[in-house]
N, C-alpha and C positions, 0 to 999 in steps of 0.2 A: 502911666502909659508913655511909650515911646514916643519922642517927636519925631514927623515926617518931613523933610526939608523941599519946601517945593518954591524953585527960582527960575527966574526966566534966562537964559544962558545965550546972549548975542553971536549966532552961529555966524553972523557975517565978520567976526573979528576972522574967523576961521581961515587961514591961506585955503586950504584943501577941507570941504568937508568928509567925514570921515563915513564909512561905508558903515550901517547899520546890520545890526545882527537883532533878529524876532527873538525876544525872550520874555518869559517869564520871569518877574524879581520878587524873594519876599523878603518880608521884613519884619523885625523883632517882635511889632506891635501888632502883626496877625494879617497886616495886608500883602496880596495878588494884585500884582502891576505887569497886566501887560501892554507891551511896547518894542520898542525898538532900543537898544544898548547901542549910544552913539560917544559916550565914554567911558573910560575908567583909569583910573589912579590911584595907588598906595592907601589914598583916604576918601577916596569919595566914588560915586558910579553919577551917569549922567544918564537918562533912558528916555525916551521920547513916550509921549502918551497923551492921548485925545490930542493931539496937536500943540501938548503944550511939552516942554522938558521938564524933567524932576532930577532934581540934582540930591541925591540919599548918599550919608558917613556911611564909609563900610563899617562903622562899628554898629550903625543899626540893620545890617544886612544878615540875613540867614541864608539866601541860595540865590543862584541865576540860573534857569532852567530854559537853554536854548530851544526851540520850538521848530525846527527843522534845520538842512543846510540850506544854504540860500541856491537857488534856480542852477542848475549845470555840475553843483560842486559833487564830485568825484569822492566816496566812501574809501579811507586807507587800508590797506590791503592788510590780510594777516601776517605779521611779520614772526621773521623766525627765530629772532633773538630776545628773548628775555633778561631784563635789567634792572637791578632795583638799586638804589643808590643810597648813601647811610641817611640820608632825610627822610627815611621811608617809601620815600616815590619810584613808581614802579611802571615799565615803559617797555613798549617792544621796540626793537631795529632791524633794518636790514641788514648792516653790517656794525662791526667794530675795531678800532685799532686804537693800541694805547704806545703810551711811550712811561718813560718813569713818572716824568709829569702830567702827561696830558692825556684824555681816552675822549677819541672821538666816533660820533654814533652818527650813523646813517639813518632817519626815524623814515617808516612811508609817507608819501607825498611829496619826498623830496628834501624833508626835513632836514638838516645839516644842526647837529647839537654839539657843544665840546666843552667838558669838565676836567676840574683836577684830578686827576687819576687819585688821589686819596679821598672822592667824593664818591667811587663807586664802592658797591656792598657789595655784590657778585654779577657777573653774567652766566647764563647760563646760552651755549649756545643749538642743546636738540630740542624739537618741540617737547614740549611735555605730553606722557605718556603714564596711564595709571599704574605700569608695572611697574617706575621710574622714581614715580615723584617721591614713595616713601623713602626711599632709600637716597633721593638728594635732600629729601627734610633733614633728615637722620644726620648728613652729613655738616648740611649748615647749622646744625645745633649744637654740633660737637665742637672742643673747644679744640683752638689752635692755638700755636705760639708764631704761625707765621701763615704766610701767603699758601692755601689749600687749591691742589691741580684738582680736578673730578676727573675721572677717564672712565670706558666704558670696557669691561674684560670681559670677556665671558657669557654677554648676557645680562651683566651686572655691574654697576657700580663702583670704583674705587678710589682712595685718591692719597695724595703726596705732599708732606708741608715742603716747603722752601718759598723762592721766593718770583711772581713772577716777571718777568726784564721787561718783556715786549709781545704785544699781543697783534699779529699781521696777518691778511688773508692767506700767507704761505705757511701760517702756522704759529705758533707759539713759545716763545723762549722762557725754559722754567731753568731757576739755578737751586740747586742740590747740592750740600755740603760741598758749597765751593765751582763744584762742577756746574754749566751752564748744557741745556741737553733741550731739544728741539720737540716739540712733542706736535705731529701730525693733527690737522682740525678732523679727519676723521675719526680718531679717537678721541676727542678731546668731548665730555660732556659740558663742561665748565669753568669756572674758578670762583674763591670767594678770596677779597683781599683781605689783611689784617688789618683792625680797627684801631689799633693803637698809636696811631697820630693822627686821630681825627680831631680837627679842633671846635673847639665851641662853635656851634651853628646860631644865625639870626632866625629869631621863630617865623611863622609861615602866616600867613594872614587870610590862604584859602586853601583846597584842596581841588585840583582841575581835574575832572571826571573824563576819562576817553573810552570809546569804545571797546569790548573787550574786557573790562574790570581793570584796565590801565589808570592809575592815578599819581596826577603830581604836585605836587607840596608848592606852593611857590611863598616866595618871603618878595619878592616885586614882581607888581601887574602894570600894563600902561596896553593903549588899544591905540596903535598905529596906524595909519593907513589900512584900516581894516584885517589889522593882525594882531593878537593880543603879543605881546611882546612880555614874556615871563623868564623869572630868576628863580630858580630852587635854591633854599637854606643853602644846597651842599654845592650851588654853584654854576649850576648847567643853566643855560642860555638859549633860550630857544623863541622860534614865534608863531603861532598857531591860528590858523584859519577856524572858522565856524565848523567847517564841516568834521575838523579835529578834535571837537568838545562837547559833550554833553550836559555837562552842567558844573558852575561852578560853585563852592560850598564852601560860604562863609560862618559855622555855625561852630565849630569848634571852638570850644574855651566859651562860647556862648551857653550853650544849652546842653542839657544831657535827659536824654530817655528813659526810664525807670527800668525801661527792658534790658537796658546794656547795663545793669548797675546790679548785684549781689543782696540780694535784703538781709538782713542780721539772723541767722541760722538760730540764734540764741532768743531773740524774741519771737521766731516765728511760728503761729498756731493755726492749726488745722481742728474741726469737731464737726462729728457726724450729728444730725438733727438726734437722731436715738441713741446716742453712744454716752448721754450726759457731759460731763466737764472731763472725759478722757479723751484723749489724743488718737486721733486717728492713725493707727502702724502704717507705715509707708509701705509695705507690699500688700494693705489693702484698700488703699487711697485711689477711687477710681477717680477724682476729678483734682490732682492737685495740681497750683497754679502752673499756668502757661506765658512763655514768652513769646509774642510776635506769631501767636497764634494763638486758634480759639481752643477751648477744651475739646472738642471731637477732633481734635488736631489739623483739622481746615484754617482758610484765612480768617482770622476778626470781621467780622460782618456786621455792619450797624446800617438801617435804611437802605438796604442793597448794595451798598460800600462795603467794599474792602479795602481795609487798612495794614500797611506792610510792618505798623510797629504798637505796642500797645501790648497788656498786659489781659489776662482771661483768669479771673478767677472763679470760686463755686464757694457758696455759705457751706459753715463758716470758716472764712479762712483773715488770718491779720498779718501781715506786711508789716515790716518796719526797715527803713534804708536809714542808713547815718552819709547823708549828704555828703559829697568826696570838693567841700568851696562851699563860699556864701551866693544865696540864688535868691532871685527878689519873688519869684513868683512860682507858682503849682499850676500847671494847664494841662486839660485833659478833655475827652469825653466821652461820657460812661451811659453806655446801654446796653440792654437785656439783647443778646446774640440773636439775628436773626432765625438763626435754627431751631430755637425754643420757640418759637411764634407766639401766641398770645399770654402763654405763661410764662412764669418767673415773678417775684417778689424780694429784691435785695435791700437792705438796708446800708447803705453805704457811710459811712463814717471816713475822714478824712482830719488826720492829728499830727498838730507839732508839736514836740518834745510832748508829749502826754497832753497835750491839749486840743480842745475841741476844734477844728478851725472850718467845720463844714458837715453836713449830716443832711442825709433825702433820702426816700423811698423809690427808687429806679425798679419801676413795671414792664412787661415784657408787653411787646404792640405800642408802647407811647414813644413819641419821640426821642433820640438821644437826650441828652442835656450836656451843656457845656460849663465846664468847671472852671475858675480863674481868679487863683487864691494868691494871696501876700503870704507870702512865705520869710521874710526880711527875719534874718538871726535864729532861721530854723536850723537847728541839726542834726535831728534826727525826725522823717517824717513818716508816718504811720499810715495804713490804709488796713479798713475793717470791711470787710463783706458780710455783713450779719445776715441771719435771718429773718426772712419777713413774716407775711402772713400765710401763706401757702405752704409750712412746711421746708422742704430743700427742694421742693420738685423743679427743672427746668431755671436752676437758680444759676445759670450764667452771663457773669456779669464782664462784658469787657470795657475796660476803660482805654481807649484808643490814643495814639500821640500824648500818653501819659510823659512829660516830663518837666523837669525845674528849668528855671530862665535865670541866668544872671540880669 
C-alpha cells in the first residue's frame, strides 16, 4: 500500500497566506481528501483537512477535483478560437497573434498566455461547426511538407502549403513560392504549423481539465497567491484562477483502465451456454463484451451507481490484455448489473500469465465486491466470466474502475 505523508506545515513562516481552493484529492492508495488546496509544487500538494494540513508526493497523487469556484468568481466565457499546441494541450482564446518567434493568446478572463510559435500545432479560428469539422480533420491529417493555410471557398474547405510569416487581427501573412500574399481573417478558417523543428519536450506531470473539454498538459505547477501558476511541455505560461479549472489529473503514467486498453483478439472467447465448445459468430452475439457501458448499452450500474468506466461482460466470455508497462496491482469491482435484479450467477475467474490469481461466485441482489490483486511481473492478464448455476440467464457481469496501478 501506498504511504500517506501527513505533516504539520508552520503556515506562520508564511509572508502571505495563500488563498484556498475546496477540493477534493485522491490518492494511489484509494483515499478521498476533502479540504482545502493551500499548496502545490512539482513534487508535493499541501491540502488542509479537519484542521490539520496533509502534505502528499505527487507521485502518490491521482486527481484534484475542485468542488466549486470560490463565492463571486465569474464562469469564462465561450471563446472563439480554438488551439491545440504540439504537447497535446488544447485551449480556446479570444484572440491571437504571432510573429516568427512568438504567438501570443488572448485566453477569457483576461488571461494573457505567450509561447514559442514552434509550440503551436494549429489554430483554428471559426467556431466549430458539424458540416466543417470533417473536412478540417481531413485536412490535419493529411501530410504536409510545410505550413497548411485552411480558407473557407464555396461552402467548403480548402487549403495552401507555404509558409506562415505573421498572424495579426488585420489579417494574415502567408508566403507562397517565394511570394508573401495577405489572406483576409474573413476567409481564413485556420492554420496548422509544420512539426518539424519541434524539439524534445519535458514530460507533463498532470493534465489541467477546463471547462469545455479544454485540456492542458502542464510539465510545472506552483499555487501563487491564489493562482496556479503552470508551464506546458511546449512552453506556454500562464496562471489560472479556481474558477478556470475543473480538475487536475495526476494519473497518467500511473494507472491504466482495462476499458481504454485492446484485449488480445487471438485469445479471445466467446460460448453460448447451448452452443457446446463452439464459438459464438459475431453477427449472432447478442451480448458481446462492452466498454464503459453495460450490455443493454445504458451506464454500468452497481447499488444504484453509475460508473463512467469499467467493463460489461455476459457468460461465457475470456479476456485477455498483454499489459502495455510493469503494474503492481489489479483493482476493480465486480457485480451482477442492476438491471438484472435478483438473477444472474457469474463465476469470475481472474489470471496472470495463465495463472490463477482470484476466483468467486458474483450473484445478482448481493453486494458488489471489491477486487485488489498483486499483479507484480504480470504480462498478460486474463479475465473469465464463466458460468454459474443459473444457466446464462441474466448473467451480467460488470466489473467497474477495472484497472492496473503501477
Amino acid at each position: 500500500m501506498l504511504t500517506w505523508l501527513l505533516t504539520t506545515v508552520l503556515l506562520a513562516a508564511d509572508p502571505a497566506p495563500q488563498a484556498a481552493w475546496p477540493v477534493t484529492v485522491q490518492t494511489m492508495d484509494g483515499r478521498a481528501i476533502e479540504g482545502e488546496l493551500i499548496g502545490l509544487e512539482p513534487q508535493r500538494l499541501i491540502v488542509r483537512h479537519e484542521g490539520q494540513d496533509a502534505e502528499i508526493e505527487v507521485a502518490q497523487l491521482l486527481g484534484v477535483a475542485l468542488r466549486g469556484a470560490p463565492p463571486g468568481a465569474a464562469a469564462p466565457a465561450a471563446p472563439p478560437i480554438a488551439v491545440k499546441l504540439v504537447d497535446g494541450s488544447q485551449f480556446g482564446a479570444e484572440s491571437c497573434t504571432t510573429t516568427a518567434q512568438v504567438a501570443t493568446f488572448q485566453l477569457p478572463g483576461g488571461i494573457a498566455a505567450e509561447i514559442p510559435t514552434a509550440g503551436v500545432a494549429w489554430v483554428r479560428f471559426r467556431t466549430p461547426s458539424a458540416e466543417m469539422d470533417a473536412e478540417w480533420e481531413r485536412i490535419l491529417a493529411a501530410e504536409a511538407a510545410a505550413d497548411v493555410l485552411v480558407v473557407r471557398k464555396q461552402g467548403a474547405l480548402d487549403y495552401f502549403e507555404g509558409i506562415v510569416r505573421s498572424v495579426k487581427p488585420e489579417g494574415i501573412e502567408f508566403e507562397v513560392d517565394g511570394e508573401v500574399l495577405p489572406a483576409k481573417p474573413a476567409k481564413v478558417e485556420g492554420f496548422r504549423l509544420s512539426q518539424r523543428a519541434v524539439p524534445k519536450l519535458p514530460e507533463s506531470i498532470c493534465v489541467i481539465a477546463r471547462a469545455g473539454g479544454q485540456e492542458l498538459r502542464a510539465a510545472g505547477l506552483a499555487l501563487v497567491d491564489g493562482k496556479l501558476q503552470v508551464t506546458t511541455p511546449a512552453g506556454l505560461k500562464l496562471a489560472l484562477g479556481a474558477a478556470d479549472i475543473t480538475r487536475l489529473d495526476f494519473s497518467q503514467g500511473k494507472l491504466v483502465f482495462l476499458s481504454d486498453l485492446d484485449w488480445d483478439p487471438q485469445l479471445y472467447e466467446r460460448q453460448s451456454y447451448f452452443g457446446g465448445s463452439r464459438p459464438i459468430e459475431a453477427g449472432l452475439d447478442l451480448f458481446p463484451p462492452q466498454r464503459d457501458r453495460g450490455l443493454d448499452g445504458g451506464p454500468l450500474e452497481l447499488s444504484r451507481r453509475s460508473y463512467a468506466k469499467g467493463l460489461a461482460l455476459h457468460s461465457r466470455t475470456r479476456l485477455v490484455y498483454r499489459l502495455p508497462g510493469e503494474y503492481r496491482r489489479f483493482l476493480a469491482t465486480a457485480g451482477i448489473d442492476d438491471r438484472a435484479g435478483q438473477e444472474g450467477n457469474v463465476r469470475l475467474v481472474i489470471e496472470g500469465d495463465g495463472r490463477e490469481l482470484y476466483a468467486a461466485t458474483i450473484r445478482g441482489g448481493e453486494a458488489p465486491v471489491a477486487i485488489d490483486l498483486d499483479i507484480t511481473g504480470v504480462k498478460r492478464l486474463g479475465l473469465l466470466a464463466d458460468f454459474g448455476l443459473d444457466l446464462d440467464i441474466s448473467d451480467h457481469l460488470d466489473l467497474v474502475e477495472a484497472r492496473v496501478v503501477k
